[in-house]
KOLSEMAR-54484 format. One record per residue (C-alpha): residue number from 1; residue in three letters; chain; x, y, z. Coordinates in nm, 2 decimals, padded with zeros to 4 digits. Layout:
REM residues N
NODE, nr, rest, kette, px, py, pz
NODE, NUM, Ala, A, X, Y, Z
...
This chain:
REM residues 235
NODE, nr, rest, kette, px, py, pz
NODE, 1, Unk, A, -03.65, -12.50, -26.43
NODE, 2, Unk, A, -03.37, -12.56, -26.19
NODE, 3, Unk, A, -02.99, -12.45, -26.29
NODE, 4, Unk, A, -02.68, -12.67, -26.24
NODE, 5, Unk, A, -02.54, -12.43, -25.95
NODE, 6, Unk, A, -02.24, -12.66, -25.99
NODE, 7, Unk, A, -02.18, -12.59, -26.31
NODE, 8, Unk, A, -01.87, -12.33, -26.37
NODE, 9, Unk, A, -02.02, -12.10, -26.59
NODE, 10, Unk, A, -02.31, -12.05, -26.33
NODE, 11, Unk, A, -02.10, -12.01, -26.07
NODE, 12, Unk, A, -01.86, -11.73, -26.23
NODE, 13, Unk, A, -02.18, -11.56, -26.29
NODE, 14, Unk, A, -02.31, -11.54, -25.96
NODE, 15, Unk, A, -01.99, -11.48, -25.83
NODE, 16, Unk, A, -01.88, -11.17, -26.05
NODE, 17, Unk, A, -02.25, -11.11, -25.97
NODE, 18, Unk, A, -02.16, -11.09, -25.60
NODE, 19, Unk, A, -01.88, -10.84, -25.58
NODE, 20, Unk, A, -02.02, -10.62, -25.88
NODE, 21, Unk, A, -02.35, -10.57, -25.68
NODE, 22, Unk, A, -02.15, -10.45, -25.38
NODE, 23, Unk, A, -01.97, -10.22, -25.59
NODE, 24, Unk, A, -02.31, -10.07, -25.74
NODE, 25, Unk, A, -02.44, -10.07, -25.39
NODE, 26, Unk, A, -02.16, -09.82, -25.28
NODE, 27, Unk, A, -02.16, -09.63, -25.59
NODE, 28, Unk, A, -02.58, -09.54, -25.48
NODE, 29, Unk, A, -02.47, -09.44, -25.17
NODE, 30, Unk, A, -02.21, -09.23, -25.31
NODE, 31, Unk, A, -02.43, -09.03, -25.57
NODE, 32, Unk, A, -02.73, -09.02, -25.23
NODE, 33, Unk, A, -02.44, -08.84, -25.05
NODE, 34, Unk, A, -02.35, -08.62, -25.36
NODE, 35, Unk, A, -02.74, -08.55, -25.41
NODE, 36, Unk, A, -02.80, -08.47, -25.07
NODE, 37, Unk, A, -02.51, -08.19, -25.04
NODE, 38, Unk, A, -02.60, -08.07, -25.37
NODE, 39, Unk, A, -02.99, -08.05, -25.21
NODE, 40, Unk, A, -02.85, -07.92, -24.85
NODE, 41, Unk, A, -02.59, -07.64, -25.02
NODE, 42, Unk, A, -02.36, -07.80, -24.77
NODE, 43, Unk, A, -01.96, -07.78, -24.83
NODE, 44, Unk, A, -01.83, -08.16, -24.78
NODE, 45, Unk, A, -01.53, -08.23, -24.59
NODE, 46, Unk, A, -01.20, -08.36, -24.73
NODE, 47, Unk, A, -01.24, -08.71, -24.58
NODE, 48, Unk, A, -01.62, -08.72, -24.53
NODE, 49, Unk, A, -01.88, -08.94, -24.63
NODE, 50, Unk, A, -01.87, -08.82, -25.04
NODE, 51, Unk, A, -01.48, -08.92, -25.04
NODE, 52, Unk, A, -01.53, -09.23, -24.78
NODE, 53, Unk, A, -01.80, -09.37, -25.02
NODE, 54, Unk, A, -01.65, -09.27, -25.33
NODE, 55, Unk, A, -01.39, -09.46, -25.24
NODE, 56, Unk, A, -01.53, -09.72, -25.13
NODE, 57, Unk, A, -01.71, -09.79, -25.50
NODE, 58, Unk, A, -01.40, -09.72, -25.69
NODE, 59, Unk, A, -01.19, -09.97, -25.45
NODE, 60, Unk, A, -01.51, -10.21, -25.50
NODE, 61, Unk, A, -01.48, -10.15, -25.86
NODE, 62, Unk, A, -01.11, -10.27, -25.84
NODE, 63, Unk, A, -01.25, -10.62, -25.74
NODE, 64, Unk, A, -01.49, -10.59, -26.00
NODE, 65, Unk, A, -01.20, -10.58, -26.27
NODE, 66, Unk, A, -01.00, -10.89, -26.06
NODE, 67, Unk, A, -01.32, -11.09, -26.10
NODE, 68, Unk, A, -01.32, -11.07, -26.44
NODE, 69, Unk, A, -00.97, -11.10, -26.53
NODE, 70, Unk, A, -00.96, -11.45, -26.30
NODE, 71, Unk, A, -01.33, -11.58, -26.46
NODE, 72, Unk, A, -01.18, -11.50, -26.80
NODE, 73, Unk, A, -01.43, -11.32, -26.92
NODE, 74, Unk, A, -01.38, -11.04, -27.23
NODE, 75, Unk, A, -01.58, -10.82, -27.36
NODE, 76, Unk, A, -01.45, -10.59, -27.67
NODE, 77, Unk, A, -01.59, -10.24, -27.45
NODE, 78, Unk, A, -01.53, -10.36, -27.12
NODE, 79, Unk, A, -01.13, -10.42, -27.24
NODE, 80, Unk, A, -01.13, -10.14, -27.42
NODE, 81, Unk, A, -01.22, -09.92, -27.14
NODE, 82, Unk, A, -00.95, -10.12, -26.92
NODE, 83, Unk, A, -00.67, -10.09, -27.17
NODE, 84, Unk, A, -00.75, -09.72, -27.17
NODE, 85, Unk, A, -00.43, -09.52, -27.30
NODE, 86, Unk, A, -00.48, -09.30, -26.98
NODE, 87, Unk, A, -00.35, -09.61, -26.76
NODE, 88, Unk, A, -00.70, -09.58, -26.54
NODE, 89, Unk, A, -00.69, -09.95, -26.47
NODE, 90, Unk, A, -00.34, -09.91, -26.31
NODE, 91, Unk, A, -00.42, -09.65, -26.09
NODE, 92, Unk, A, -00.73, -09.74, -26.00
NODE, 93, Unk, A, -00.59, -10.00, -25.84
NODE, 94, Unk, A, -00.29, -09.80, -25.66
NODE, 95, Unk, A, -00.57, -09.61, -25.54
NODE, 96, Unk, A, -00.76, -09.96, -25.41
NODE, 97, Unk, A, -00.48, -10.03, -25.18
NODE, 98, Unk, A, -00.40, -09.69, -25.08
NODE, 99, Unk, A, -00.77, -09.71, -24.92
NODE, 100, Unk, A, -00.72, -10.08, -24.82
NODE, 101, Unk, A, -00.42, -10.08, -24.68
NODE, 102, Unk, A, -00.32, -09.85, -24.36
NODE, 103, Unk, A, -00.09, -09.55, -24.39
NODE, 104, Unk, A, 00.06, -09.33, -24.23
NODE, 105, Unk, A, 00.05, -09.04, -24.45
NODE, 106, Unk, A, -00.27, -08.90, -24.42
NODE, 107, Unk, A, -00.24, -08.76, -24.78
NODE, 108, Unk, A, -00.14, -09.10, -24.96
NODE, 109, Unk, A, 00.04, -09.04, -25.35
NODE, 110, Unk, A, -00.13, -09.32, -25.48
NODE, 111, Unk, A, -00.51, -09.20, -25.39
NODE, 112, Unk, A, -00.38, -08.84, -25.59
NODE, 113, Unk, A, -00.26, -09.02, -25.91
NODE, 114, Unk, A, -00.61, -09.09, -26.00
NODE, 115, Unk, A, -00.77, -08.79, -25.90
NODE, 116, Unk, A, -00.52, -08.55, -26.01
NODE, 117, Unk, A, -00.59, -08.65, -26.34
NODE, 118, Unk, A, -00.88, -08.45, -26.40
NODE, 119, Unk, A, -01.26, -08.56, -26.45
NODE, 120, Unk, A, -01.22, -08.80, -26.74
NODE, 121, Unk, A, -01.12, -09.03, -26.44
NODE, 122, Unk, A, -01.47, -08.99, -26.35
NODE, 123, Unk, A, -01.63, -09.06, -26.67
NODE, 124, Unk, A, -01.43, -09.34, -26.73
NODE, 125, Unk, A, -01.54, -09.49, -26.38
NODE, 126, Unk, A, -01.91, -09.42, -26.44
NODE, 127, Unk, A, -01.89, -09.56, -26.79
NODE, 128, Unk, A, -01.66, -09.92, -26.66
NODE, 129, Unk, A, -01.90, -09.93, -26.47
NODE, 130, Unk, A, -02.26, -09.94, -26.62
NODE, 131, Unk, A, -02.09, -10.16, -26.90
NODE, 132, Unk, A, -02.01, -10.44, -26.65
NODE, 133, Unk, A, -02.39, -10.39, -26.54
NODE, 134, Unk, A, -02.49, -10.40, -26.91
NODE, 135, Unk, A, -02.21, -10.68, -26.99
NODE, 136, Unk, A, -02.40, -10.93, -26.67
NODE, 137, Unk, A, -02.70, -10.87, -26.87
NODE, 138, Unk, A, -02.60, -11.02, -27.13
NODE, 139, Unk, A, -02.42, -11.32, -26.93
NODE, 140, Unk, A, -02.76, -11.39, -26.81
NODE, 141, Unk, A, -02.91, -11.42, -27.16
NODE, 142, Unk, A, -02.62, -11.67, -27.29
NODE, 143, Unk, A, -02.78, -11.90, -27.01
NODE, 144, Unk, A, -03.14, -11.77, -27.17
NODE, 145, Unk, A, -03.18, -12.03, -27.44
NODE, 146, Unk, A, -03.60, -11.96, -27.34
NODE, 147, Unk, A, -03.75, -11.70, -27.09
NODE, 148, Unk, A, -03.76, -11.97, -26.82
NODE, 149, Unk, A, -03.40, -12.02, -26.77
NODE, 150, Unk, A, -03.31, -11.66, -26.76
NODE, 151, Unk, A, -03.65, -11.62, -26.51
NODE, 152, Unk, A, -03.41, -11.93, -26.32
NODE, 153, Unk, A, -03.06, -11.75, -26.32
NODE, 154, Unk, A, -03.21, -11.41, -26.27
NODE, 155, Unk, A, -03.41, -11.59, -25.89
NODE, 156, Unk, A, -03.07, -11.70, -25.81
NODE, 157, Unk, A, -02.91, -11.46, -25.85
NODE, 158, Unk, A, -03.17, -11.19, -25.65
NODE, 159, Unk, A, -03.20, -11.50, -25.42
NODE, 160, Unk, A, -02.81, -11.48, -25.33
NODE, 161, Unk, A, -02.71, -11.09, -25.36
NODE, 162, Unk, A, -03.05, -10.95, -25.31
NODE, 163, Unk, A, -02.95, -10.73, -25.66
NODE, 164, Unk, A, -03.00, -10.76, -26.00
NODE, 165, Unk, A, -02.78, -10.61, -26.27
NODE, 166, Unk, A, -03.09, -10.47, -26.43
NODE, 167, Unk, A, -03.10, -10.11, -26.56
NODE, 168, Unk, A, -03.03, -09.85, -26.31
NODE, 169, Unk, A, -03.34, -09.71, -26.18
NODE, 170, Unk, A, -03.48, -09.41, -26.30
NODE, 171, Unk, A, -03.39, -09.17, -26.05
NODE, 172, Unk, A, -03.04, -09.33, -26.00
NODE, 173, Unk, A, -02.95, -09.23, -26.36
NODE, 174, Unk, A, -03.06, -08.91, -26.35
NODE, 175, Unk, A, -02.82, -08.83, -26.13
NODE, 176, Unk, A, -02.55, -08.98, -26.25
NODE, 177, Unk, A, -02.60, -08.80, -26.59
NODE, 178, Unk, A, -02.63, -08.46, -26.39
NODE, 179, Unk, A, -02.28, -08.55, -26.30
NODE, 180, Unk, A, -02.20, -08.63, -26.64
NODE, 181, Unk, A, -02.32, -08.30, -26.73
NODE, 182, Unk, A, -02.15, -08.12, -26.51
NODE, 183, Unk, A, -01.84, -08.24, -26.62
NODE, 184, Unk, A, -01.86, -08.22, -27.01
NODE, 185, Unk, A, -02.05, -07.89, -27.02
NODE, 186, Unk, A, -01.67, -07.77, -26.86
NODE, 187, Unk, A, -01.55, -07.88, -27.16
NODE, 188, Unk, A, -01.82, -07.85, -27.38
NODE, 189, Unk, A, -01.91, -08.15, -27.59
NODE, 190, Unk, A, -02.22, -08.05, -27.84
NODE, 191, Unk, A, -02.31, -08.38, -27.88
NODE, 192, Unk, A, -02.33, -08.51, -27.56
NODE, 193, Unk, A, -02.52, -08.22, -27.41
NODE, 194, Unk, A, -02.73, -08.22, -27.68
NODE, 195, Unk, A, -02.83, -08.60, -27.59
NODE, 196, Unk, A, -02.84, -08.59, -27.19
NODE, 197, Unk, A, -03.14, -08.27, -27.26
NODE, 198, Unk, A, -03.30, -08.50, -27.55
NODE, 199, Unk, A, -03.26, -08.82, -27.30
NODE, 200, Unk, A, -03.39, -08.60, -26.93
NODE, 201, Unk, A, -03.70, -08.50, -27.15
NODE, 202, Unk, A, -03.79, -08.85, -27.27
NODE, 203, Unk, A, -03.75, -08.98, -26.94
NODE, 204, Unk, A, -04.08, -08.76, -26.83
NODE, 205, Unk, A, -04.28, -08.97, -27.09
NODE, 206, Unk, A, -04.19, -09.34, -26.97
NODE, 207, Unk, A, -04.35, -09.52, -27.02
NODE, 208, Unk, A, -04.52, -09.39, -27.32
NODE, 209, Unk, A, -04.22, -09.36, -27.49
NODE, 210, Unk, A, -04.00, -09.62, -27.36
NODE, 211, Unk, A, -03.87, -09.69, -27.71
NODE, 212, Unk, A, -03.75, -09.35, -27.76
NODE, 213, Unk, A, -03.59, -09.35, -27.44
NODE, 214, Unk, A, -03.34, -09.65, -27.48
NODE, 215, Unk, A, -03.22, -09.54, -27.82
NODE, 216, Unk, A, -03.14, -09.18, -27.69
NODE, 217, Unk, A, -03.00, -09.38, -27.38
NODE, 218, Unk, A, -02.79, -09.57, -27.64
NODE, 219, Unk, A, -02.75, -09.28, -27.82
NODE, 220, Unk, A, -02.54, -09.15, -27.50
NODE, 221, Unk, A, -02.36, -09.45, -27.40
NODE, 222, Unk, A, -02.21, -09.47, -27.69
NODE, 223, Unk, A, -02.14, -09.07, -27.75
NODE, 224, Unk, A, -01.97, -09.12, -27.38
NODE, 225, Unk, A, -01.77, -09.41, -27.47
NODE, 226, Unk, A, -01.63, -09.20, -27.78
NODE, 227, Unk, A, -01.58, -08.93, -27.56
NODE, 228, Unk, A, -01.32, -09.20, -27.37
NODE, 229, Unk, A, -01.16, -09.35, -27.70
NODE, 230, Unk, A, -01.42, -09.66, -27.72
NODE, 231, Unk, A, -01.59, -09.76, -28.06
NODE, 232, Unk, A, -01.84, -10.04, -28.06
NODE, 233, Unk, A, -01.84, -10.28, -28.34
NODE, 234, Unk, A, -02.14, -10.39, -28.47
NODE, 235, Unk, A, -02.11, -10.77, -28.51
C-alpha cells in the first residue's frame, strides 16, 4: 500500500528520520573506534579519531533535538531528558558550534563545559539518544493502523536513508552498555550493575529467550533513566 509522501506527518517522519540516522551512524563509528583501542591497548590522541567522531555524533545529535523541536514533536521522556536540571541540552549545543564553527583557540570553552561535567554527560547522551531511536519506532506504528502500512513507511524510509530506527544490533549494544558499565560501577549503582550482568547473560540465549531479554533490557532503560532524574508514566 503506497503512502501519501506529501502528506506532513510522513514527511516529518522521514525527515527526523534523516538526520537521526546520521547521528546513529557516527555514534557506531564512534563506539568501533572506542572498541578497537580498548582491543589494540592503544592510548588515543587528544584530537584523534575517538574525539573527532564523538564529536561528530554529539554535534549530529544537536540536529537531532532541532528537528524535533521545529516538527513539534513531544514525547514525555524525550523532554524530560532535554529539560534535564543539569542544562545538557544547552551545552550540548555550545559544544555543536564550537565543532561547527572555526576557532582559533585550539582548546575552545564551550567543547569543556560539557565534558567537564563529568560522565553523567555521557549517560545522558547515550540514553537521548536510544529514546529518539525508540521514540521513531513508535512514529512508525501511529502510521501502522495494519502491518502493511508500517511494512510501507518502514520501505520508505530504508529506501531514503538506507537505516532503520530498529533496535540496535546486538553487538552494537553490548558495547554501549560496557560503557555504561564502566561509568556506573565508578560510582557504584547496585541496581544497574546488577541488570547490565542479568541483561549480558540473556543476550547468550537469543533467541531462545528473547522475551526475557527485552524486559531486562527494559528493566535497564528505565533503571538508567532514573539514574538521570526520568520516571515513565504508565498511561
Amino acid at each position: 500500500m503506497p503512502i501519501a509522501l506529501g502528506d506532513k506527518e510522513i514527511n516529518d517522519l522521514l525527515g527526523f528520520a534523516r538526520y537521526l540516522s546520521w547521528a546513529d551512524l557516527v555514534r557506531r563509528a564512534h563506539e568501533a573506534e572506542f572498541r578497537r583501542r580498548g582491543e589494540t591497548g592503544t592510548t588515543g590522541n587528544v584530537w584523534g579519531a575517538e574525539f573527532a567522531w564523538m564529536s561528530y555524533w554529539y554535534s549530529s545529535l544537536f540536529v537531532v533535538i532541532e528537528a524535533y523541536d521545529s516538527i513539534g514533536y513531544s514525547d514525555p521522556v524525550v523532554d524530560s531528558l532535554l529539560s534535564h536540571p543539569g542544562g545538557y541540552r544547552e551545552l550540548l549545543r555550545r559544544f555543536r558550534n564550537g565543532i561547527f564553527h572555526y576557532q582559533t583557540d585550539p582548546i575552545d570553552s564551550r567543547l569543556l563545559d560539557l565534558l567537564n561535567r563529568g560522565e553523567e554527560h555521557v549517560l545522558w547522551v547515550y540514553a537521548l539518544h536510544d529514546e529518539f531511536m525508540r521514540f521513531s519506532r513508535d512514529q512508525i506504528d501511529r502510521f501502522g493502523m495494519t502491518e502493511e502500512v508500517r511494512a510501507e513507511v518502514k520501505r520508505v524510509m530504508n529506501n531514503l536513508t538506507g537505516w532503520l530506527p530498529d533496535e540496535p544490533a546486538r553487538r552494537d549494544m553490548d558495547l554501549a552498555l560496557e560503557r555504561i558499565r564502566g561509568i556506573v560501577s565508578r560510582e557504584p549503582s547496585h541496581e544497574l550493575q546488577g541488570l547490565h550482568a542479568d541483561l549480558r547473560s540473556a543476550v547468550m540465549e537469543i533467541p531462545k529467550i528473547i522475551g526475557t531479554y527485552e524486559q531486562k533490557r527494559e528493566r535497564f532503560r528505565r533503571a538508567l533513566l532514573q539514574r538521570l532524574g526520568v520516571t515513565i508514566v504508565e498511561h
